[in-house]
C-alpha positions in Angstrom: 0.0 0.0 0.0 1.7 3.3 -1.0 0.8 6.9 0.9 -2.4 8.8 0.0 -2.6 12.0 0.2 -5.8 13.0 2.9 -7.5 16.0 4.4 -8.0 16.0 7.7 -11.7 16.3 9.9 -10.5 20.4 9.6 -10.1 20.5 5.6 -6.5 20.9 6.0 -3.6 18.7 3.5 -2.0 16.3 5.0 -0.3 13.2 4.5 -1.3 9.7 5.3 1.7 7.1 5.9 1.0 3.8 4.5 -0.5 1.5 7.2 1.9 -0.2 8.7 1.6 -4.2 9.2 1.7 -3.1 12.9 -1.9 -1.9 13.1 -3.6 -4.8 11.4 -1.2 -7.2 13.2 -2.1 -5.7 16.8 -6.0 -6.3 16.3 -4.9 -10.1 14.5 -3.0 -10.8 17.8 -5.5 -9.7 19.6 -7.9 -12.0 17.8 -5.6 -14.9 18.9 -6.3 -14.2 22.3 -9.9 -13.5 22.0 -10.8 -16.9 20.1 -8.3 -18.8 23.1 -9.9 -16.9 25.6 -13.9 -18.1 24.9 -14.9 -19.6 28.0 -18.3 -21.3 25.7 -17.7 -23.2 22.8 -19.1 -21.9 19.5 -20.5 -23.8 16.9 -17.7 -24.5 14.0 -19.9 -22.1 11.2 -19.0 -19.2 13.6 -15.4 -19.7 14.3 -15.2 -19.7 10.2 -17.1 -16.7 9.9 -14.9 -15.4 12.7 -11.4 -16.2 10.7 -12.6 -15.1 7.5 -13.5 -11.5 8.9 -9.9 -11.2 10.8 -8.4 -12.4 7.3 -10.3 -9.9 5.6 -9.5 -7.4 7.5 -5.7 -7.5 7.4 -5.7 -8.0 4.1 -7.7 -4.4 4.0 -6.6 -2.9 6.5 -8.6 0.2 7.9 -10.1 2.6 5.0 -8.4 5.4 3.8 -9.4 8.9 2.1 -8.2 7.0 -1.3 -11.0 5.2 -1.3 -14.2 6.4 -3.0 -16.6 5.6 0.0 -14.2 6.9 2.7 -12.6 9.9 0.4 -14.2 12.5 3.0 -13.5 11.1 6.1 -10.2 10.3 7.2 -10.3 7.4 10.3 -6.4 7.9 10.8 -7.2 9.0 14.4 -8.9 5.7 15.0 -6.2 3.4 13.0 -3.3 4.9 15.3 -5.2 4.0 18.6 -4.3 0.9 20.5 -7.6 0.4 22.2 -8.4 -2.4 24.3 -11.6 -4.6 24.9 -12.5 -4.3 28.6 -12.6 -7.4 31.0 -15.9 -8.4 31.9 -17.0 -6.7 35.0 -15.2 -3.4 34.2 -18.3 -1.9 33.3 -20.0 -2.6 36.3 -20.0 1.3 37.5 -22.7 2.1 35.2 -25.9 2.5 36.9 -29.6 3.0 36.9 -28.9 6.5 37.0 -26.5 6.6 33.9 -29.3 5.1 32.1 -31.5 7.2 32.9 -29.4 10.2 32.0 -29.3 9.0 28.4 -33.3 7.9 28.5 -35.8 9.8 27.5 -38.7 12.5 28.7 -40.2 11.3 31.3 -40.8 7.6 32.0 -40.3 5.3 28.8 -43.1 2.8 28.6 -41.6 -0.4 26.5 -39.4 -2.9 26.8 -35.7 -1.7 27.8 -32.4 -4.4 27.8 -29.1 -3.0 28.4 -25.7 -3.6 26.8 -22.7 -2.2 28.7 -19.3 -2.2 26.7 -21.1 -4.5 24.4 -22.0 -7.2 27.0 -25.2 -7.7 28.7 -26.6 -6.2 31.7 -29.1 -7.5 33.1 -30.1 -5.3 36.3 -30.4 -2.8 34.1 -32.7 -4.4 31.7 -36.4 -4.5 32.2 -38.5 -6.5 29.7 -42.0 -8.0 30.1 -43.4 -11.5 28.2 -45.7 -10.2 25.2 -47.5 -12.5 23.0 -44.4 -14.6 22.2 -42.2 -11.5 21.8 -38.3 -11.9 22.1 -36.1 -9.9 23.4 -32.8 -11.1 24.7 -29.0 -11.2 24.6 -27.5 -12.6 21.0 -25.0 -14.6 23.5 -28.0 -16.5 24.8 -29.1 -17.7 21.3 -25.6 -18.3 20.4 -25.3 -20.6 23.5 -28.9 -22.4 22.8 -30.1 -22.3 19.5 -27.0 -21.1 17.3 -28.9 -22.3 14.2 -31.3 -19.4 14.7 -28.9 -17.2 14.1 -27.0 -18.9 11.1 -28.4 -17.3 8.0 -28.2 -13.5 9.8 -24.5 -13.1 11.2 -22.6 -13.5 8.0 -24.5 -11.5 5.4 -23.3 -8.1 6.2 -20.0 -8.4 5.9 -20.5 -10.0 2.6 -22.8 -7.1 1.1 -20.5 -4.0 1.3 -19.5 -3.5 4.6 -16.1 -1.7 5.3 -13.1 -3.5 7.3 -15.2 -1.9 10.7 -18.3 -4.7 10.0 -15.3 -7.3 9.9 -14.1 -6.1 12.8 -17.4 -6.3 14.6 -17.7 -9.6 12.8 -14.4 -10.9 14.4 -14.9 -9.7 17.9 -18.6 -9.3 18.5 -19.1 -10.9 22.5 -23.0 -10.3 22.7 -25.2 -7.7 21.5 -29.5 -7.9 20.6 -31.6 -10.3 19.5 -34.8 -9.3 19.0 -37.6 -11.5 17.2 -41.3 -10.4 16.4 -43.8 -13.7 15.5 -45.9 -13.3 12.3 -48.9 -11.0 13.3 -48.2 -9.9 16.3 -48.1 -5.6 16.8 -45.9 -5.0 19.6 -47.8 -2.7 21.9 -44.8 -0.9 23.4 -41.6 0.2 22.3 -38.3 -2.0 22.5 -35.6 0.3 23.6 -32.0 -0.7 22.9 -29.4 0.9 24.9 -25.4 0.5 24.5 -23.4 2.3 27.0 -20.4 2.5 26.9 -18.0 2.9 30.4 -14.4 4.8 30.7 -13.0 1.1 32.0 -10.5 0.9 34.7 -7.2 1.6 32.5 -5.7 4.3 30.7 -5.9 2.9 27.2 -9.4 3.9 25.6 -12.0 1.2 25.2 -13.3 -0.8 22.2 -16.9 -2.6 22.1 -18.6 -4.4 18.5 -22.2 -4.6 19.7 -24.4 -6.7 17.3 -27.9 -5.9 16.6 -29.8 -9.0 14.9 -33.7 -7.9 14.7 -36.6 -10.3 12.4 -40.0 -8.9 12.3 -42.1 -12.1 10.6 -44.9 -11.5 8.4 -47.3 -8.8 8.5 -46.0 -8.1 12.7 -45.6 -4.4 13.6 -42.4 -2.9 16.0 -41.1 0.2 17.4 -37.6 -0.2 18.2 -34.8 2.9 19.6 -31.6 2.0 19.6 -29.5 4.6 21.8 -25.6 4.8 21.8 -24.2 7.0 24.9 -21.2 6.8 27.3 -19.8 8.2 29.9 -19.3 12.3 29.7 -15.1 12.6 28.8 -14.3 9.0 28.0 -12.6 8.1 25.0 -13.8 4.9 23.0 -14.8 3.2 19.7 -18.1 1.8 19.8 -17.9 -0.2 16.4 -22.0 -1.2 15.6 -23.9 -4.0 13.2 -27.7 -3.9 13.1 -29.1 -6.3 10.8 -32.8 -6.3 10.3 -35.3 -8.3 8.3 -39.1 -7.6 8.1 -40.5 -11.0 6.1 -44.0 -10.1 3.7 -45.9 -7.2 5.1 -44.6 -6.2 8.2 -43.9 -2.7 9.8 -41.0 -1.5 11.5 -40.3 1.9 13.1 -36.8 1.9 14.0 -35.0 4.9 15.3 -31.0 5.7 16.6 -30.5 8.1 18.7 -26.3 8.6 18.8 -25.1 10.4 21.8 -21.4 9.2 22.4 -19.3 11.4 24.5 -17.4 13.8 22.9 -14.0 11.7 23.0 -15.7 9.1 21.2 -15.2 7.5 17.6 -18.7 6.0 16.6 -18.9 3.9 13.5 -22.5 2.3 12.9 -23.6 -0.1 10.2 -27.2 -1.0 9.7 -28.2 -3.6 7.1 -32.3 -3.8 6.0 -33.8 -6.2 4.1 -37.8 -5.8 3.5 -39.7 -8.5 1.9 -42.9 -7.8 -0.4 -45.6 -5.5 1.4 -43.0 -4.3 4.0 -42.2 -0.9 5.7 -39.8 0.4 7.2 -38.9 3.5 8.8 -36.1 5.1 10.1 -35.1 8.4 11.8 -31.4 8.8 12.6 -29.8 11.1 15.2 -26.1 12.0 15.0 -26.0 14.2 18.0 -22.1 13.2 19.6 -19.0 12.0 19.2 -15.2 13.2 17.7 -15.7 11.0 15.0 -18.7 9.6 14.2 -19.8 7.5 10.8 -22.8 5.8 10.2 -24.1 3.8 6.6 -27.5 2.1 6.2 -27.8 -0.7 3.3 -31.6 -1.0 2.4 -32.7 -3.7 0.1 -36.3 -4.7 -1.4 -35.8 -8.2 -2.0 -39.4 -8.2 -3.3 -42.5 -6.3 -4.8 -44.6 -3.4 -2.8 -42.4 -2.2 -0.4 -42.4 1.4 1.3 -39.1 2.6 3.1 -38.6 6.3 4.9 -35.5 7.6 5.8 -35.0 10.7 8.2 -32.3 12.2 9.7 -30.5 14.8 11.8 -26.3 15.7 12.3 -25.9 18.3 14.8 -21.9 19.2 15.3 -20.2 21.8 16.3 -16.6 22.5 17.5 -14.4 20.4 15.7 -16.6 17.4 15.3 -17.1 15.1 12.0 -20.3 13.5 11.2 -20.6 11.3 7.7 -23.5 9.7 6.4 -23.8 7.2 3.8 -27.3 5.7 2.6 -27.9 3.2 0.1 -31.4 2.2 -1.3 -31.4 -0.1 -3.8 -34.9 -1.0 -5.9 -34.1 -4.3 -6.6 -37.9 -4.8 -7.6 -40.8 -3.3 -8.7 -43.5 -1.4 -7.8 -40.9 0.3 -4.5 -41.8 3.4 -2.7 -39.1 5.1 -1.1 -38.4 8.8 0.4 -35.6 9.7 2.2 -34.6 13.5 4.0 -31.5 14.0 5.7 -30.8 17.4 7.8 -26.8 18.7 8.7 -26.6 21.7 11.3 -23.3 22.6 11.4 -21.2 25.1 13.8 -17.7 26.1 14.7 -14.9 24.3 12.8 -17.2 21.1 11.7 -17.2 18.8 9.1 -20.2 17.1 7.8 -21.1 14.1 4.7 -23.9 13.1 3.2 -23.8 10.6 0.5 -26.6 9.2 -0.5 -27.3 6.6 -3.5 -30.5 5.4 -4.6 -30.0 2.1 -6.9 -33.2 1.1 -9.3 -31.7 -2.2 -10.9 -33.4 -3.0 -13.9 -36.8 -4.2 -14.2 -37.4 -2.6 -11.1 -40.2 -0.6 -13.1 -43.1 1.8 -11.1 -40.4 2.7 -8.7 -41.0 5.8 -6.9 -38.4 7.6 -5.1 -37.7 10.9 -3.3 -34.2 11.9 -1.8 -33.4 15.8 -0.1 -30.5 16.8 2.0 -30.2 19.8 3.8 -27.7 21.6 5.4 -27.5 24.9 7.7 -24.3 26.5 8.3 -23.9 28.4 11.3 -20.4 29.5 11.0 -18.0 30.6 8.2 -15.1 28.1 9.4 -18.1 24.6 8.7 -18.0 22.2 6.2 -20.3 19.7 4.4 -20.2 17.7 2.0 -23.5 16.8 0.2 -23.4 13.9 -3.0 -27.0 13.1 -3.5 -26.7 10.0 -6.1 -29.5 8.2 -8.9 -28.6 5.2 -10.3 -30.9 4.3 -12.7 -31.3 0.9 -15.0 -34.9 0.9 -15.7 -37.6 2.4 -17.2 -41.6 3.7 -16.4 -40.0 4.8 -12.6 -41.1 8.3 -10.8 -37.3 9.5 -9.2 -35.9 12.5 -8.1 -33.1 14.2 -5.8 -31.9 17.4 -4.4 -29.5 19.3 -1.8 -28.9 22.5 -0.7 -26.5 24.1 1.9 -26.8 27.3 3.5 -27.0 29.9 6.2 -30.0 31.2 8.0 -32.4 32.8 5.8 -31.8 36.9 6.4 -35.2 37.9 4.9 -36.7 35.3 7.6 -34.4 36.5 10.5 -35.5 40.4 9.4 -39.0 39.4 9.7 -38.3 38.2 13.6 -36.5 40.7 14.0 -38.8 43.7 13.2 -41.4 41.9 15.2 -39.2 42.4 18.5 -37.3 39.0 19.0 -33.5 39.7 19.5 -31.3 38.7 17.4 -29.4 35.8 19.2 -33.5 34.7 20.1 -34.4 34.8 16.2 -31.5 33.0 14.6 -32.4 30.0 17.4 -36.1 29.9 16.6 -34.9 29.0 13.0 -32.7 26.3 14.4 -35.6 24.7 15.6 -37.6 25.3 12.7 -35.0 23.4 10.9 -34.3 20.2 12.7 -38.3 19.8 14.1 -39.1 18.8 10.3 -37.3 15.6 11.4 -37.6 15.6 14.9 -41.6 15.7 13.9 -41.5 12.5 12.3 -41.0 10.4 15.2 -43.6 8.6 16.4 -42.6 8.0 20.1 -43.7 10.4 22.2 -41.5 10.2 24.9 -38.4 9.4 22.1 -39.4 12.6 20.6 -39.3 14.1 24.0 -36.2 13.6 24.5 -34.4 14.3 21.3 -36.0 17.6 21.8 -34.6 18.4 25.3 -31.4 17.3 23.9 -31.3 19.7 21.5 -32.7 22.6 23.5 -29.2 22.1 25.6 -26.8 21.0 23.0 -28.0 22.0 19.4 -25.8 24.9 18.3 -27.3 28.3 18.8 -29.4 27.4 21.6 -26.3 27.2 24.4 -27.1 30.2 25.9 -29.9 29.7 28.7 -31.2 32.8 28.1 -31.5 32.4 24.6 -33.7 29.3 25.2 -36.1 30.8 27.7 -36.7 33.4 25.6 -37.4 30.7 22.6 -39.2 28.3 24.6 
């Protein structure tokens, strides 16, 4: 591998060395010790899938800015860290209270299990038997019905995942497994929560939780996943969620990313909908150093309706990229997608977003608009809205636009007597509630809200918010 040249998180040149054997060698040696180390034996398809993604991985390596899907975001700062997966118990500090400090507006009425540094945790979990409903760690269907689980664990790292999804496929200790019978509607929401602690050594922390989720025919699901750790620590939560709604079910889904601001956060999430399905999704990229998140959607069959929403809010010197891919591989596909980027200080954001229509995939309809606000002269984004399209008789369009707040809207405030500072943040809102609207979860949407009322940029200044809310 010979040196690329690279721009860093601020926009600046700089040069990327080669990556050494070194780095790939550490996390292969540390594979070693992981597969020796296994107190439960695992059935002989999963130590293969294991090897295979270790092997693929050092023959990749990490990704680097010379690569097409990785060309605006540099993970250098991630490549050069030696982190270390914390012993079990390490994240026993983590309490009720931490929880809670990451939950939600008032009390949230579902079905909550807990994953701290990846692994189970079990007094913090509360979930309640509904109509054959399963919820539960993916370790515990490893250990009893491995089978289940066969067909699932291998297919994302064989459909375009980066060296990270190997990773996660190499070193994955537990994670959810959630399964929703044919026609049953979940009457609460399943909340997923993966905390992560600042361990008991100086070396920063690494976790691969695995989310496996199957919603069978014509069932209906909310589900949150939340991502948080502890204020000031420094760690790489490195996330799979793979989900597959069988013929005419409906899935809600929702992440809600709030890592501490020392944290690298890389998230995949693989969808496949069968005929009749729908899904929908609202993404939050709220914290983090570093964060990256792509979602893979597939309609493996006719009829199918998927929604993607989103919302980056960074400021300081924080990097937020965003890749979507949906691909119409059949006809008669409804899709819309809206992504939103609020950007302050020195940050960097990315969208890329690609929809596919594969040929033959005829009566597809599909919608894609990103948006971007800049709040400061010194931000960045970078918005690639993509079409791919093979076939013919389809209904597609996309757009983007990036800007500042809208001066003939701030006048307006302005001459009506709200200050300034007071104006410019009542368009901040305005901007991100067109997503935040769009979830369906009362005390989910709750939350996000209070979140950004204290964190969004532009609304930092108590007095500012009173007078706005």
């Amino acid at each position: 591998m010979t040196p690329a040249s690279a721009v860093d998180q601020g926009g600046a040149p700089q040069r990327l060395p080669a990556q050494s054997m070194t780095e790939t060698d550490r996390y292969r040696t540390e594979f070693e010790a992981f597969a020796a180390g296994r107190s439960t034996p695992e059935p002989a398809w999963l130590r293969e899938q294991r090897e295979e993604a270790i092997a693929r991985f050092q023959d990749r390596g990490f990704p680097t800015v010379a690569e097409e899907e990785w060309r605006f975001t540099s993970v250098a700062p991630i490549a050069r860290t030696a982190f270390r997966r914390p012993a079990p118990g390490e994240g026993s500090g983590v309490r009720t209270a931490d929880v809670a400090a990451f939950g939600f507006e008032g009390a949230f009425e579902g079905h909550q299990i807990v994953f701290v540094d990846g692994r189970l945790a079990p007094g913090l979990s509360s979930i309640t038997p509904e109509g054959g409903l399963q919820i539960c760690s993916l370790a515990d269907v490893l250990s009893r019905e491995p089978e289940r689980l066969r067909s699932h664990l291998g297919r994302v790292v064989s459909d375009g995942a980066s060296s990270f999804a190997d990773l996660n496929a190499a070193f994955f200790e537990d994670g959810a497994f959630v399964f929703i019978p044919p026609g049953l509607a979940v009457d609460k929401p399943i909340h997923l929560v993966f905390m992560s602690s600042r361990g008991t050594g100086p070396a920063s922390t690494i976790s691969h939780p695995r989310t496996v989720v199957v919603a069978g025919r014509g069932s209906q699901v909310q589900i949150v996943e939340s991502y948080a750790g502890v204020p000031g620590a420094a760690y790489l939560a490195n996330a799979v969620t793979q989900i597959v709604l069988e013929d005419g079910a409906g899935l809600e889904h929702c992440t809600v990313q709030r890592e501490s601001e020392a944290a690298f956060h890389v998230g995949f999430m693989a969808v496949v909908q069968g005929r009749a399905s729908r899904f929908k999704s609202h993404s939050f990229a709220l914290g983090g150093r570093l964060a990256r998140n792509d979602v893979r959607q597939l309609f493996a069959d006719e009829g199918g309706e998927c929604e993607l929403n989103g919302l980056f809010a960074v400021a300081g010197e924080q990097h937020s990229d965003t890749h979507t891919v949906i691909d119409h591989a059949h006809p008669h596909c409804t899709s819309r997608e809206l992504y939103k980027g609020i950007l302050d200080g020195k940050s960097r954001g990315v969208f890329v977003g690609r929809i596919l229509v594969r040929e033959g995939a005829r009566k597809t309809d599909a919608h894609q608009t990103n948006k971007n606000l800049l709040l400061s002269r010194e931000a960045l984004v970078d918005s690639v809205p993509q079409l791919e399209i093979l076939a013919s008789d389809v209904k597609c369009k996309h757009g983007s636009t990036t800007g500042q707040l809208d001066s003939a809207a701030l006048f307006y405030l302005r001459s009506r007597g709200i200050p300034e500072a007071a104006a410019r943040s009542l368009l901040v809102c305005a901007f991100a509630s067109d997503v935040v609207g769009r979830v369906r979860i009362p005390a989910v949407k709750a939350g996000i809200e209070r979140h950004l009322r204290e964190q969004l940029p532009g609304l930092r200044d108590r007095e500012i918010q009173e007078a706005v809310l």
